[in-house]
N, C-alpha and C positions, 0 to 999 in steps of 0.2 A: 414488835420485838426488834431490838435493835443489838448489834454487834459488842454493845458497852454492857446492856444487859446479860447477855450471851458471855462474855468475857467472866462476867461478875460471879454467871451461876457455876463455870467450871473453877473457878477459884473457893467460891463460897461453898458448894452442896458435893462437885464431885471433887474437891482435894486438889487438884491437876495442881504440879509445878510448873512455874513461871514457863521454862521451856516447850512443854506441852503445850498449855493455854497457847505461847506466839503460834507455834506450828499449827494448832489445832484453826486459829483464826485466822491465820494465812490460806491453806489450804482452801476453809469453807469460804471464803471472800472470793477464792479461784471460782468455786463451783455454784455459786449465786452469779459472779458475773456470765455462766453459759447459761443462768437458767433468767427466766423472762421476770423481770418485777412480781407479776401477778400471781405466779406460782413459788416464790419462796419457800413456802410455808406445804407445799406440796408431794407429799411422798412421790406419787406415779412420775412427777418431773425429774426427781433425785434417782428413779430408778431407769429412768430413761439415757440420763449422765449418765449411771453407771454403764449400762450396756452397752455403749460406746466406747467407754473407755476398756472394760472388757475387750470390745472386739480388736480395739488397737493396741490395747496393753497385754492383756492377757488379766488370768488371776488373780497374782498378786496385787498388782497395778490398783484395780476393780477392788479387792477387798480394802486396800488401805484406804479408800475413799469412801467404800463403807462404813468401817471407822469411826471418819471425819461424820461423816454425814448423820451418823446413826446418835452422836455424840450433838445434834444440832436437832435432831429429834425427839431424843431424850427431853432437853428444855423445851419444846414445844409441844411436849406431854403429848407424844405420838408415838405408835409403834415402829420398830424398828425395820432396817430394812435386814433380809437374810444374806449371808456370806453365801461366795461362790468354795467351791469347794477348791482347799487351796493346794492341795497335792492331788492327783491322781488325775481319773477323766474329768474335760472340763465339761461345761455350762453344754447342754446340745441343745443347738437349733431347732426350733420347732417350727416347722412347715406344713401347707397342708398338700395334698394329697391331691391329684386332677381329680377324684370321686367328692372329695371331702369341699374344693371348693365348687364342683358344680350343687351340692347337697345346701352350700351355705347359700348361694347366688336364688337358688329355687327356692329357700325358705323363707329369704330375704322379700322374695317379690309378694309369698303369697299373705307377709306381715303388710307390709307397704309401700307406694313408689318410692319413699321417701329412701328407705331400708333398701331397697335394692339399690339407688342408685348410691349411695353409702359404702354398699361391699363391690360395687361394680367399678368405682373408684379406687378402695385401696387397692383391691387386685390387681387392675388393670391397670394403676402407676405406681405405686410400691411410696408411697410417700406418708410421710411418718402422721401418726393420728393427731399431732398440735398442727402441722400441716394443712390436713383435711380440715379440721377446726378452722383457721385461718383464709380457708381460701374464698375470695371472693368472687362474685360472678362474671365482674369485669377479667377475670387471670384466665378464663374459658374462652380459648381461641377453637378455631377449627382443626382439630384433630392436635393440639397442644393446648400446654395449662402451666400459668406461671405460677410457681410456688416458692412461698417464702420458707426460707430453710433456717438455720440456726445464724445468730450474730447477723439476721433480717437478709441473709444473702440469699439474691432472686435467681432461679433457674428453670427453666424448660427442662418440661417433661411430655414425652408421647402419649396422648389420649386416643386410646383404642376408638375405634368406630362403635363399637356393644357398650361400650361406658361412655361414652357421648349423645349417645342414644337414651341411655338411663335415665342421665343427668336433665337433658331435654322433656322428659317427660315428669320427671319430678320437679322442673321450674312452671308446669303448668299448673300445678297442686299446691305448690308451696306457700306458707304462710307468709304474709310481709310483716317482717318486724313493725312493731310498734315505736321504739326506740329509734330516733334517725341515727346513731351510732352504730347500727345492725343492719341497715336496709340491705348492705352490698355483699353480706355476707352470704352466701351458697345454703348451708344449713342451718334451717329454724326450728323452734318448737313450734308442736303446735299452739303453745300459747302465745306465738308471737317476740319469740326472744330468740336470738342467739346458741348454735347449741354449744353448751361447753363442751369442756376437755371432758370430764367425769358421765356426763351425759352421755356424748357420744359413744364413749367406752360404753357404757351401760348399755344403749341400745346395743351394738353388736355385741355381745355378751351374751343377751336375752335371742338374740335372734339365733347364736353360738350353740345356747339351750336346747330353743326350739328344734335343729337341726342334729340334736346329740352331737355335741362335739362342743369341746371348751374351747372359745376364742376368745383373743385379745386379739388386737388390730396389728399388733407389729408383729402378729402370723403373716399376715396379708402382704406386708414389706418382706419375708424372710421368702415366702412362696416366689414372689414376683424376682425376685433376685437369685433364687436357685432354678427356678423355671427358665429365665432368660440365658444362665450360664451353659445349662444345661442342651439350650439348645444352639450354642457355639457361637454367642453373643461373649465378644470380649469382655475379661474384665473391669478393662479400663472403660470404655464403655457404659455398663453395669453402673460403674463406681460413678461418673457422672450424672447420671440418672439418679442415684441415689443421692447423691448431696454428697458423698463424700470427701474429705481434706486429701485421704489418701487412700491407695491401692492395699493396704493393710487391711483395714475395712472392710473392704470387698471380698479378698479372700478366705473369709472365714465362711462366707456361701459354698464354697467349693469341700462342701463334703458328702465325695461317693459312698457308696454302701460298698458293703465289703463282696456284696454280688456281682456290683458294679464293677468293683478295681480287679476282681479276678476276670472276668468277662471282656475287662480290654487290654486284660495283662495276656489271655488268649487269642485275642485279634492279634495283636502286635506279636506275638513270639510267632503262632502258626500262619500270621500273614508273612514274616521273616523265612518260615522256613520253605518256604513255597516259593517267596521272592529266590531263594540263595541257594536254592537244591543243588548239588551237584555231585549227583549222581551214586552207587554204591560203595563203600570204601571211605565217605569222610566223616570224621568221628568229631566238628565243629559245633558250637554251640549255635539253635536257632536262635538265641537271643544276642549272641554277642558276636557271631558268625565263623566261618569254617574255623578248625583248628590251623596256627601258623598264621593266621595275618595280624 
């Protein structure tokens, strides 16, 4: 399918004015060149852009590239992709739960080493599922793993010792590609090939199943990145571990529960009013301090 064809059918089937059609092929030319050759054609890749652009743009940002996208769909007789909703609460995070991923890590093991070292991976470096897919066995250093991120930019990421471990013992099981274009690749089938994008998803999905709980792999990125915030790992920090272009990005991790924000909205006042006491008689706020200063 090519961009002339693509041109022809919003001209021909949906009506678009000249000025649409430019815009319309502008934009989707933007968003083919973040997406990899091989997935063009690709919903889960185009919802992958989106989510991104979601996290740095917001909303509207996100739906108007819905849009484009949905409109490049259309001629590739595919379904569409769903709009964020464009007023009110946004898009929420889904994360899992310290219960929810030791439940996925245990169901993972008792399907296969393969599957465990799978989920012991994305949890325990937060790296996007084309990532996982990509990664070769040469990028597995000792207690680090180079991973290729978007527009092929390479970066270090922390390999826990329990997911090094995994990964160790699933290279003792694992199939050798057949294909000398797969050998270096980390995850196989067991037939001997490469696991795809769609695959991959698929196994953790089935093991998501098994475990009761609906997983997609970019839980496993949202967890790893609310887990580490959480426990007063910088942003910035975060944000490079993640791959990110910018600190925008990152702080969409940063949301407390409303138990949460009252709970340190308490430390902080009645930690104030304990620091600043002073004594019967001053009628000064604990949070903003005595009256008169």
């Amino acid at each position: 399918m090519s961009m002339e064809e693509f041109r022809n059918y919003m001209i021909d089937e949906l009506r678009y004015g000249p000025e649409t059609v430019r815009a319309t092929l502008r934009k989707m030319e933007y968003v083919l060149s973040r997406v990899t050759e091989d997935r063009h054609n690709d919903r889960e890749a185009f919802q992958e852009f989106i989510r991104d652009v979601w996290e740095k743009k917001g909303n509207k940002t996100a739906n108007g590239y819905v849009k484009i996208i949905n409109r490049w769909l259309s001629f590739l007789k595919q379904k569409p992709i769903k709009y964020f909703r464009e007023y009110g609460i946004e898009f929420v995070i889904r994360y899992c739960s310290l219960e929810e991923v030791d439940r996925l890590l245990r169901t993972a093991r008792r399907v296969g080493t393969r599957e465990h070292a799978m989920f012991s991976l994305l949890f325990g470096t937060g790296i996007r599922l084309g990532e996982a897919c990509n990664l070769r066995i040469q990028d597995i250093g000792p207690g680090i793993i180079k991973v290729r991120g978007k527009g092929q930019k390479v970066r270090e990421v922390y390999l826990p010792e329990d997911a090094s471990n995994s990964i160790q013992e699933y290279l003792k099981v694992r199939v050798r590609p057949v294909s000398r274009e797969d050998q270096d690749y980390l995850f196989t089938s067991r037939a001997g090939n490469r696991l795809t994008y769609d695959f991959f998803r698929k196994i953790t999905a089935d093991v998501g199943m098994a475990a009761g709980i609906r997983f997609h792999p970019h839980m496993a990125r949202h967890t790893y990145a609310t887990m580490l915030l959480r426990r007063g790992v910088s942003v910035v920090h975060v944000s490079q571990l993640l791959g990110h272009e910018d600190l925008s990005s990152t702080s969409v991790y940063l949301h407390p529960t409303q138990a949460e924000a009252i709970a340190e909205a308490r430390r902080a006042i009645e930690g104030r009013a304990k620091e600043g006491a002073v004594g019967a008689g001053s009628h000064g706020s604990a949070l903003y301090g005595p009256a008169g200063n």
